[in-house]
N, C-alpha and C positions, 0 to 999 in steps of 0.2 A: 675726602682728604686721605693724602696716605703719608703716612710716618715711617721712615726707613734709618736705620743703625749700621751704618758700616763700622768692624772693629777691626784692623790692621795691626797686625805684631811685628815688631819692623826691626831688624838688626843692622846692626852699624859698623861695621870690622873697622871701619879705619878710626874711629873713635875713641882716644886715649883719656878723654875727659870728660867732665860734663858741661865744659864750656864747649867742646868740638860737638858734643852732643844736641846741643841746643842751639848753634849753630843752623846744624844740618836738617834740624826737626822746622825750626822757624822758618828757614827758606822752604820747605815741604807747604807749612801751612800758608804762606804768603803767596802761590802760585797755586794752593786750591779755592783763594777768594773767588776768582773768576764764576766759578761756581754754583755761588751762591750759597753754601754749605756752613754748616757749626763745623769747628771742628774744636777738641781736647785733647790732651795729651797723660798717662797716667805712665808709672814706673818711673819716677822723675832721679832717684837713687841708682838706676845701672847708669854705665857707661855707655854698652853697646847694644843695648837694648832699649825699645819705646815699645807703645801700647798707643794708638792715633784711635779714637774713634770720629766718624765723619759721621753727623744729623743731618736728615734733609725734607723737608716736607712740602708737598707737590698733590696736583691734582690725577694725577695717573700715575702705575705704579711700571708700564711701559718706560716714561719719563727719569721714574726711580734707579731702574733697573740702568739705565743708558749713562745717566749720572754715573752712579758709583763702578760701570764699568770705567769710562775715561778718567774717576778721577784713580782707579788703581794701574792704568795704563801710565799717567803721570808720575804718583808715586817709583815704579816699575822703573819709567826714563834715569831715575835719578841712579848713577853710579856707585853712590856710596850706600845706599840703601838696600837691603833685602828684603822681600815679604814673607816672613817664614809661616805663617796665618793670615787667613781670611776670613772672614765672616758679618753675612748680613742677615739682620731681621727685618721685619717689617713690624711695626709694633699699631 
């Protein structure tokens, strides 16, 4: 089995609240169901800022790898979102 951590730092420029914030973040997580993914969210205090970590555990880490590329291709699509950080482990 392989255990994978994706952690995304995600900015918001058009985000004046943290109702706009939460908004934006929930729709993110609601179209990475598909997926089959955890996901969390941390920094819940900025406005224009989040912190997304995306879990996922598979039996090849090919599999892993293919995951967390489309879901930061998704992430990406979205307009109002930046990735200003990346990073994955495998744990």
């Amino acid at each position: 089995m392989v255990v994978g951590l994706l952690t995304l730092e995600l900015f918001i420029p058009e985000s004046g609240s943290l109702k706009s914030k939460r908004f934006v973040i929930r729709s993110i997580k609601d179209r990475l169901r598909k997926f089959n993914v955890s996901v969390a969210e941390d920094g819940n205090d900025l406005w224009q800022k989040a912190v997304i970590s995306i879990a996922c555990v598979t039996n090849s880490s090919s599999h892993l790898y293919s995951t967390f590329e489309k879901v930061k291709r998704l992430v990406e699509a979205n307009d109002s979102v930046e990735i200003l950080n990346a990073e994955m482990e495998l744990l």
